[in-house]
Backbone as CSV, one residue per row, in Angstrom:
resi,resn,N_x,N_y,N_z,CA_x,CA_y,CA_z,C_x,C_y,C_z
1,UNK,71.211,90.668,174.485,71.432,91.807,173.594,70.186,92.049,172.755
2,UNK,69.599,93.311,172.694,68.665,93.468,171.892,69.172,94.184,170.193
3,UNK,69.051,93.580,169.200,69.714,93.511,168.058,68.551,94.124,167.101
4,UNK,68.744,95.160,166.163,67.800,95.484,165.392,68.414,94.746,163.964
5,UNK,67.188,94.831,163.190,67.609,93.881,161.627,67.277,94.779,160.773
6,UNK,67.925,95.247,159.896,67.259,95.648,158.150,67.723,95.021,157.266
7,UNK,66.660,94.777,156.063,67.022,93.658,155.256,66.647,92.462,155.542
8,UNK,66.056,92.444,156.771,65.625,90.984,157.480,64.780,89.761,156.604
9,UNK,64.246,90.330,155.728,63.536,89.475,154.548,64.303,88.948,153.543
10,UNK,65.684,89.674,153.587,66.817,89.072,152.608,67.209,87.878,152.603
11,UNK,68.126,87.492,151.406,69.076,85.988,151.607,69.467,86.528,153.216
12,UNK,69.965,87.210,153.051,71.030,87.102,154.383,70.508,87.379,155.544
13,UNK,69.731,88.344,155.340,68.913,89.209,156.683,68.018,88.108,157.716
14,UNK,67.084,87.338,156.913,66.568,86.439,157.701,67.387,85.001,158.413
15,UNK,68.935,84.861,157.808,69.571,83.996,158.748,70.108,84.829,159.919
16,UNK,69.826,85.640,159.669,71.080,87.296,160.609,69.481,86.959,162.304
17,UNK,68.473,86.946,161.512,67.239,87.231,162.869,67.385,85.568,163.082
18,UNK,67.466,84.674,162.196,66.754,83.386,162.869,68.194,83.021,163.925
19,UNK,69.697,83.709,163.611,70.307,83.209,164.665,70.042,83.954,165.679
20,UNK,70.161,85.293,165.589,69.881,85.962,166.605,69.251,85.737,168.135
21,UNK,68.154,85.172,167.211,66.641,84.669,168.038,67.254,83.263,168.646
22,UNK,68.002,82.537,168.103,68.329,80.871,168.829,69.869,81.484,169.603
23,UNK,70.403,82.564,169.800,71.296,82.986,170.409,70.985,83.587,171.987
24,UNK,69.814,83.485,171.694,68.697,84.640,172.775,69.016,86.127,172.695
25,UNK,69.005,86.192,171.562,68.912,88.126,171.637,67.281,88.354,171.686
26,UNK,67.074,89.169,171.852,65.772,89.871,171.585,66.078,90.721,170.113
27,UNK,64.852,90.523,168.964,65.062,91.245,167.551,64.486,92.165,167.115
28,UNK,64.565,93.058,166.772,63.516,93.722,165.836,63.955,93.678,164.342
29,UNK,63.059,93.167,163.936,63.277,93.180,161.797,62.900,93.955,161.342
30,UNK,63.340,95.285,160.597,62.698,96.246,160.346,62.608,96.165,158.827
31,UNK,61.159,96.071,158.121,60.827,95.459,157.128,59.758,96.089,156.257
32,UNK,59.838,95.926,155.059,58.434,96.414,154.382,57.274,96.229,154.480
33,UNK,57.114,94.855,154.421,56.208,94.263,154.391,56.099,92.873,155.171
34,UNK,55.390,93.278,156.588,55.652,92.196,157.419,55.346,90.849,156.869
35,UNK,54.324,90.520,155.904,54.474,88.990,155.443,54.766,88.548,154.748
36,UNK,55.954,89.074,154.366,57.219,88.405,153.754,57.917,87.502,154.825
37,UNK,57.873,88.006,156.321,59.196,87.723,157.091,57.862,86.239,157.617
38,UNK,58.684,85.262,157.129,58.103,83.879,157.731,58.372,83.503,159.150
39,UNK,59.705,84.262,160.061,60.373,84.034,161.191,59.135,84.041,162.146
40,UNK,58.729,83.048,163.373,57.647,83.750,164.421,58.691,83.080,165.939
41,UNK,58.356,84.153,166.824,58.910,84.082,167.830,58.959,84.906,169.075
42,UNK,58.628,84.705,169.857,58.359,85.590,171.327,59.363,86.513,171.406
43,UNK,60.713,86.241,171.017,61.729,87.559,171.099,61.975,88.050,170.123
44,UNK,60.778,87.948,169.145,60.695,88.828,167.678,59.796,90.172,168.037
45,UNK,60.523,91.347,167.394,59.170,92.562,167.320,59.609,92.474,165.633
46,UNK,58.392,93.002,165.123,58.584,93.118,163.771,57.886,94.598,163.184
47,UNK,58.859,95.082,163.019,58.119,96.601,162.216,58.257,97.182,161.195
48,UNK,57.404,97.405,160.695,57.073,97.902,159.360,57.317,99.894,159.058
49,UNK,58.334,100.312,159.735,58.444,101.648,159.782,59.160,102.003,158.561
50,UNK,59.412,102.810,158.170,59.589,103.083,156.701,60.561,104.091,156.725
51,UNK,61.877,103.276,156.269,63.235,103.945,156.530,63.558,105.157,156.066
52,UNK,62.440,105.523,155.185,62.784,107.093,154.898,61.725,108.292,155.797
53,UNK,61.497,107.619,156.864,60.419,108.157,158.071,61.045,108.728,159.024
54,UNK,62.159,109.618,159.307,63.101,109.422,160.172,62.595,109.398,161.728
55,UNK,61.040,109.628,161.749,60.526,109.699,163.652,60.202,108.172,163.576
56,UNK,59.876,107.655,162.599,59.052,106.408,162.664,60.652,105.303,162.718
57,UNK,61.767,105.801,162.145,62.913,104.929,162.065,63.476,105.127,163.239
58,UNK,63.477,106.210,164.093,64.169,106.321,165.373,62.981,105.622,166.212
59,UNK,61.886,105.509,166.255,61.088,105.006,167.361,61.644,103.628,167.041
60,UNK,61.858,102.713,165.957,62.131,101.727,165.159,63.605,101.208,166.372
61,UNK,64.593,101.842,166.325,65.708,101.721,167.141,65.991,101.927,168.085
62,UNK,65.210,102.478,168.479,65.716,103.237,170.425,65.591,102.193,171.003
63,UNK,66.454,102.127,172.114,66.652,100.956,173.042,67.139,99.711,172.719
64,UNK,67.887,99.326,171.360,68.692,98.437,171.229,70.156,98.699,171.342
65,UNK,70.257,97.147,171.547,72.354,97.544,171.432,73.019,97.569,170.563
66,UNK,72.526,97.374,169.611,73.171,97.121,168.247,72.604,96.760,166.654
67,UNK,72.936,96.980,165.246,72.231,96.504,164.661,73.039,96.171,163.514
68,UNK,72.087,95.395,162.451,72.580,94.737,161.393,72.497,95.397,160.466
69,UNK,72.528,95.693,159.124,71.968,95.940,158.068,72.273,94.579,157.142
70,UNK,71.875,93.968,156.609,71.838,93.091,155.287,70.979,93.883,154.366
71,UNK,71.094,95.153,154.217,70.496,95.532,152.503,70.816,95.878,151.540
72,UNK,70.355,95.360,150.618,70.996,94.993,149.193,69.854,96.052,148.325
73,UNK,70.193,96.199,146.847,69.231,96.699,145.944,68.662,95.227,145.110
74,UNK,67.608,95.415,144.841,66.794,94.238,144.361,67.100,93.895,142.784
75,UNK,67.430,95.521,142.625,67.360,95.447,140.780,68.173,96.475,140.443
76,UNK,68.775,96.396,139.089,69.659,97.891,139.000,69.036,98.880,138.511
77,UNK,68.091,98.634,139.133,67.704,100.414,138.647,67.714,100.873,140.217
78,UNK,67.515,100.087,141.243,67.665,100.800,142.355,69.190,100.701,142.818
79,UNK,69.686,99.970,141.932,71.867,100.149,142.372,71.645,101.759,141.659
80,UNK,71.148,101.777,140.739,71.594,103.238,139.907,70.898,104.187,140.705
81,UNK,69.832,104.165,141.094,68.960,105.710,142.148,69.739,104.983,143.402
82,UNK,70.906,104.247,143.951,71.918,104.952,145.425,70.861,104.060,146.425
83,UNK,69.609,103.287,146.224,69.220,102.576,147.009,69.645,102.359,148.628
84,UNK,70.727,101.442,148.421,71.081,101.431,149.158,71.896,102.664,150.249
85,UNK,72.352,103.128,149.529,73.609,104.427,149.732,72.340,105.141,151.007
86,UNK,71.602,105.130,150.035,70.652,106.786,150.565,69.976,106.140,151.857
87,UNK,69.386,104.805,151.808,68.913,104.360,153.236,69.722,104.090,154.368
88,UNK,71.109,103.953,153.576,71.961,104.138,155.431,72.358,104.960,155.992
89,UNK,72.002,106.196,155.202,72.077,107.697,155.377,71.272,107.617,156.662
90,UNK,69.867,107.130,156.263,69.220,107.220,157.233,68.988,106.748,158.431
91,UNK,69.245,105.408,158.394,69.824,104.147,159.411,70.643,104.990,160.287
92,UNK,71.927,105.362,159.819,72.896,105.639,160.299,72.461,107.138,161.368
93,UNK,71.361,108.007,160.710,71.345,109.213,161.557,70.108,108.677,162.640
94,UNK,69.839,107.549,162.275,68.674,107.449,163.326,69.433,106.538,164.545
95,UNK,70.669,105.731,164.342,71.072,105.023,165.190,71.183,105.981,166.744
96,UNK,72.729,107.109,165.544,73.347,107.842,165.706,72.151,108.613,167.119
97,UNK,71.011,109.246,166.903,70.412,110.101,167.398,69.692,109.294,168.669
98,UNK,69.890,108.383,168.345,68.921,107.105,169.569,70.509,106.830,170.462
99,UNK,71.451,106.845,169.982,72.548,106.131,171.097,73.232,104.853,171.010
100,UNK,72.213,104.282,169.846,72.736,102.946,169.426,74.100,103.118,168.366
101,UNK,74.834,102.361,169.130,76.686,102.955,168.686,76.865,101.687,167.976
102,UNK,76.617,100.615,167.774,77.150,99.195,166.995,76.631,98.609,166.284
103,UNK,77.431,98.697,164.582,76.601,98.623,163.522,77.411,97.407,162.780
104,UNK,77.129,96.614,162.297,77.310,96.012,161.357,76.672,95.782,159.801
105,UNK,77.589,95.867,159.089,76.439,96.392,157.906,77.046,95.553,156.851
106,UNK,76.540,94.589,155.593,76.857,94.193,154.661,77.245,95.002,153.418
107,UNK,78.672,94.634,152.608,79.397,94.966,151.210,79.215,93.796,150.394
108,UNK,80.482,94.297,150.095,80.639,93.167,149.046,82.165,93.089,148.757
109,UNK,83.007,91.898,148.333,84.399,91.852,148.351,84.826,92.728,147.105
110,UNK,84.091,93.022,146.270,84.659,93.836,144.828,84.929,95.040,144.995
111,UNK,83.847,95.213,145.996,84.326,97.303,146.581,85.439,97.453,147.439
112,UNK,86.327,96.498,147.621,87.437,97.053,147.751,88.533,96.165,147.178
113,UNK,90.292,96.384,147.602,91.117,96.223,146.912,91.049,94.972,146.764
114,UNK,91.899,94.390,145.559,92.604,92.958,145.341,93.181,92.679,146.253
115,UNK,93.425,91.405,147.212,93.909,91.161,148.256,94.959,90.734,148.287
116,UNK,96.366,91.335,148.905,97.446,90.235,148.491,97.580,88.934,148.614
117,UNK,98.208,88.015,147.918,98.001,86.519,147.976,97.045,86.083,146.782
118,UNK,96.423,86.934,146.157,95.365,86.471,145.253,95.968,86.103,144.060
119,UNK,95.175,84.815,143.698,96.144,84.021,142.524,95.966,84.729,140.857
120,UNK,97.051,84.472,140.376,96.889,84.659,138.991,95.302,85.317,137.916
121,UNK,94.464,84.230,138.172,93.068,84.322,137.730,92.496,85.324,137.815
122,UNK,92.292,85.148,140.014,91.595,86.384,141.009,92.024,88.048,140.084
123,UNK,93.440,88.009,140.489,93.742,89.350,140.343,93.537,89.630,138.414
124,UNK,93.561,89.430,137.682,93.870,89.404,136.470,92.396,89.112,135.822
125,UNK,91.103,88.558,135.952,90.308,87.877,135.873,88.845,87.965,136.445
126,UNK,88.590,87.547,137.542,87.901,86.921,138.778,87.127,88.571,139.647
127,UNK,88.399,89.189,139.965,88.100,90.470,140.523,87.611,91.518,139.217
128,UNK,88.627,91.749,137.878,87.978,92.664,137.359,86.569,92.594,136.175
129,UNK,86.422,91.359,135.682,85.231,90.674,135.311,83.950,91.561,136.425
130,UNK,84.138,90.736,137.420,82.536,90.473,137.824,82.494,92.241,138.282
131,UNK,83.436,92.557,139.021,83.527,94.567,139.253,83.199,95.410,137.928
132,UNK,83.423,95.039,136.782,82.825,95.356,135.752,81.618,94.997,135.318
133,UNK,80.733,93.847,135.225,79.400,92.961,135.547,78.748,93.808,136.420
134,UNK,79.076,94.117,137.598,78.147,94.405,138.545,78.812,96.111,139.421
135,UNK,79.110,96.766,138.103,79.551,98.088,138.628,78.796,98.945,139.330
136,UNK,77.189,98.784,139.090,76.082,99.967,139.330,76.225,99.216,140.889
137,UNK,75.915,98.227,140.690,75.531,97.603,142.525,76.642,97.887,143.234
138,UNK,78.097,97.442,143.018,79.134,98.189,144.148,79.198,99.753,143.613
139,UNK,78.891,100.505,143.265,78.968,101.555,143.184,78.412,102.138,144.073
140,UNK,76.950,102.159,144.069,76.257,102.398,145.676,76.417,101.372,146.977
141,UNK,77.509,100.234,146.809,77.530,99.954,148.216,78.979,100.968,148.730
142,UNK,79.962,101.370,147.662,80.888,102.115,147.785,80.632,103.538,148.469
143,UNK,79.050,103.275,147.798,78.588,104.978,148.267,78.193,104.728,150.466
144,UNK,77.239,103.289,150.179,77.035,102.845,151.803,78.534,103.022,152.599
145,UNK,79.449,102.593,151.786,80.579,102.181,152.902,80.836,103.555,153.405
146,UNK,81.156,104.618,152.486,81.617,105.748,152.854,80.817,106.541,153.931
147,UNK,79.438,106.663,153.535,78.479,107.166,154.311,78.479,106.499,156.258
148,UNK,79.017,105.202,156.275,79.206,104.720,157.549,80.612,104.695,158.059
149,UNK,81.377,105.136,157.403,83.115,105.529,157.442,82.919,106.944,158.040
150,UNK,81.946,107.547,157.680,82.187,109.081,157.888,81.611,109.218,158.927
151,UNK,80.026,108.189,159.850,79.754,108.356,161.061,80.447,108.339,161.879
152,UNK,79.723,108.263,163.114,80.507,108.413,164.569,80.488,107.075,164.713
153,UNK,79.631,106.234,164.436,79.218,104.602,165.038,80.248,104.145,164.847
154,UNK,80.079,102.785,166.252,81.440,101.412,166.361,80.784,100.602,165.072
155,UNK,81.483,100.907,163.686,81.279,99.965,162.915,81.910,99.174,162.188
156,UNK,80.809,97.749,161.817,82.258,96.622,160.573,81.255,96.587,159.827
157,UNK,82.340,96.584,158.626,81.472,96.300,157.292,82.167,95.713,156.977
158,UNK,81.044,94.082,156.252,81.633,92.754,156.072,81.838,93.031,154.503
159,UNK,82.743,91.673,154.146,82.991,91.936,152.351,83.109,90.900,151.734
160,UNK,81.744,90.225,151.835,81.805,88.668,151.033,82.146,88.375,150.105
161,UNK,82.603,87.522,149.412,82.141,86.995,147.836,80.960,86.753,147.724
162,UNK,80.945,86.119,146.709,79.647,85.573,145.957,78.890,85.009,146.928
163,UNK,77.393,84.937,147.705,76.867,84.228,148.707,75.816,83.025,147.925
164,UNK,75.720,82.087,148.715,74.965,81.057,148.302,73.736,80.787,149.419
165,UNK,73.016,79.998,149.038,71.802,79.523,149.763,72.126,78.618,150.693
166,UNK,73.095,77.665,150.422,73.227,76.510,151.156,73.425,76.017,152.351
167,UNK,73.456,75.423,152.782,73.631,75.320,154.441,75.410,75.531,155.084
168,UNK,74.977,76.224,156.597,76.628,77.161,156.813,77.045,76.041,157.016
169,UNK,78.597,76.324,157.121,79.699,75.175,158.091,80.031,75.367,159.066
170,UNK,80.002,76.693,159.679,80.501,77.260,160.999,81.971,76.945,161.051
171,UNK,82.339,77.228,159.765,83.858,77.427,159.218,84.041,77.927,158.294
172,UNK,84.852,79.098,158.154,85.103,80.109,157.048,86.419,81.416,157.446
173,UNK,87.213,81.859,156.683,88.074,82.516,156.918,87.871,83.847,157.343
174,UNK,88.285,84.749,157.758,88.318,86.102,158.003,89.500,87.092,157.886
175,UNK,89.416,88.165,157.495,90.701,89.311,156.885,90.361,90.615,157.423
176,UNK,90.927,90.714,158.538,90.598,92.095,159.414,91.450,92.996,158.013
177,UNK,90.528,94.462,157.591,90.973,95.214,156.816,91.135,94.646,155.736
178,UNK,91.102,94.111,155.303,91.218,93.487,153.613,90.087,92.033,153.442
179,UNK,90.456,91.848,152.123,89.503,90.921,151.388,90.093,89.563,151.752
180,UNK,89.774,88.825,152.113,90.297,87.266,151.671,90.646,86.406,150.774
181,UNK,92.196,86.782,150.598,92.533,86.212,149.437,92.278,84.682,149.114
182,UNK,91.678,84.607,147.550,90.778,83.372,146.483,89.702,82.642,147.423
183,UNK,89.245,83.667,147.980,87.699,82.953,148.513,86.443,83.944,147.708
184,UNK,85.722,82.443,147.297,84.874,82.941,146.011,83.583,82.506,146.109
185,UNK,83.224,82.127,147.757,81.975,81.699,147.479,81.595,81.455,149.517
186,UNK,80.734,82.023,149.740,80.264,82.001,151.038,78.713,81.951,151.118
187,UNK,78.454,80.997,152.100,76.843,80.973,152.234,76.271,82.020,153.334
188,UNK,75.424,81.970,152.828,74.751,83.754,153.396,74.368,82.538,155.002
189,UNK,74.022,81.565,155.405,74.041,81.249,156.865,75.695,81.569,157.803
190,UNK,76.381,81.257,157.128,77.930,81.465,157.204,78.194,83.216,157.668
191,UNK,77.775,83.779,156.626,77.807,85.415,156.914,76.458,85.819,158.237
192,UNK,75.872,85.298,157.998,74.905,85.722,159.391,75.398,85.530,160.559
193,UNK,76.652,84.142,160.498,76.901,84.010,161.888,78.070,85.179,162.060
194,UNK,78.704,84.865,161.371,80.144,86.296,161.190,79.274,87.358,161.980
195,UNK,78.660,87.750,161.339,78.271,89.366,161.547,77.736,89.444,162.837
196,UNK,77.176,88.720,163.499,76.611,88.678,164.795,77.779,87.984,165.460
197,UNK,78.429,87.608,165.661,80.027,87.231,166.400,80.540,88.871,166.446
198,UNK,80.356,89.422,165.078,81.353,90.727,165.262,81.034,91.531,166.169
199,UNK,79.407,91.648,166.439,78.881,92.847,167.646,79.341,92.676,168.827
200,UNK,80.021,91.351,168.946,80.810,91.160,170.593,82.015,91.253,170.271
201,UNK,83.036,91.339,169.064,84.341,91.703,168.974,84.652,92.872,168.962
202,UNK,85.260,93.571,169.638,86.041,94.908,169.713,86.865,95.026,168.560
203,UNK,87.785,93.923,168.139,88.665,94.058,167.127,88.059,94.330,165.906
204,UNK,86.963,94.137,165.609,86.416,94.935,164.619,85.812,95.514,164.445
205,UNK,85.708,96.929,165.492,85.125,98.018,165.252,85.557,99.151,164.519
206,UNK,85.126,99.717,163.883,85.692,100.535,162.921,86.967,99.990,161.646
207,UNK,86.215,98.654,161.352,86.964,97.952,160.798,86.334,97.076,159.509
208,UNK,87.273,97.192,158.160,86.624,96.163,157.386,87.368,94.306,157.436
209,UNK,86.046,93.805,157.360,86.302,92.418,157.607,85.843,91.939,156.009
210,UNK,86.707,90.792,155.856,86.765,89.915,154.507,86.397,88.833,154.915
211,UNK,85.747,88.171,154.380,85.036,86.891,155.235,84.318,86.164,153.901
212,UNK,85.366,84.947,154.022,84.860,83.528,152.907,85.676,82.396,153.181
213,UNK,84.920,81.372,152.328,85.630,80.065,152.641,87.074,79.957,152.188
């Protein structure tokens, strides 16, 4: 499978290429600034096309089967200018126009509902705390989700909790359409593998997945 990456320099993005690559996909990381991305590897292309380029973002994608997004805003001033929102605008019309139909794209568990089963704390606590804390950032991933709800693409958009650095378990729960109720903490190696499992599941296409320990 040839797999495109954005965000590939991210927490998450660069476990999303380094499995990829030990899975044998062929990658492309589509990136700012190529030496950031430390990854080297014969079934790496790495390009520096500039997502608001839309000839340079479609040359960027043509001829893969599928792709990732892991992008996040760095700072809130780019949650508040739609950062994110506005680049999958573009992602999305360049997939769209190349043929590439299978997207997987990173959220977050706060942009959507309280999950049933969620304890006392979660619902009361846990969920409306940190959704208040960090309103500007799900605000524009609320804006991403919609913008890839409204394409044509086979897509999942994942909805972590809180991600960590630490090393995966290659064990963690999943919630086709909803959040995972009182899971509060997932390592971004953990979510890299999820999300690349999902491009071979049918069951979650056009589907949100909840995914934590």
């Amino acid at each position: 499978m040839k797999v495109v990456v954005f965000g590939a320099t991210g927490g998450t993005g660069h476990h999303v290429v380094r499995q990829a690559l030990e899975q044998g996909c062929a990658v492309t990381a589509v990136v700012r600034d190529p030496a950031r991305l430390a990854v080297r590897h014969p079934g790496l292309t790495v390009s520096a096309a500039a997502l608001a380029d839309p000839a340079a973002l479609r040359d960027a994608v043509a001829g893969h089967d599928a792709a990732v997004s892991a992008l996040g805003a760095n700072t809130l001033g780019q949650a508040r200018a739609g950062v994110v929102s506005s680049l999958i605008r573009e992602i999305v019309a360049a997939l769209d126009a190349c043929g590439v139909r299978r997207l997987v794209a990173v959220s977050a568990a706060p942009v959507g509902d309280v999950p049933d089963g969620e304890s006392f704390a979660g619902r009361r606590l846990v969920y409306p705390l940190v959704s208040a804390v960090f309103r500007t950032v799900y605000s524009d991933l609320a804006a991403m989700e919609r913008r890839i709800r409204d394409s044509p693409l086979d897509w999942t958009i994942a909805r972590p909790p809180r991600l960590t650095g630490g090393p995966g378990r290659g064990r963690y729960r999943q919630e086709t359409g909803a959040n995972v109720a009182n899971g509060r903490v997932l390592a971004r190696a953990d979510l890299a593998h999820a999300a690349l499992g999902w491009l071979h599941d049918p069951a979650t296409v056009r589907q949100v997945v909840g995914v934590a320990y």
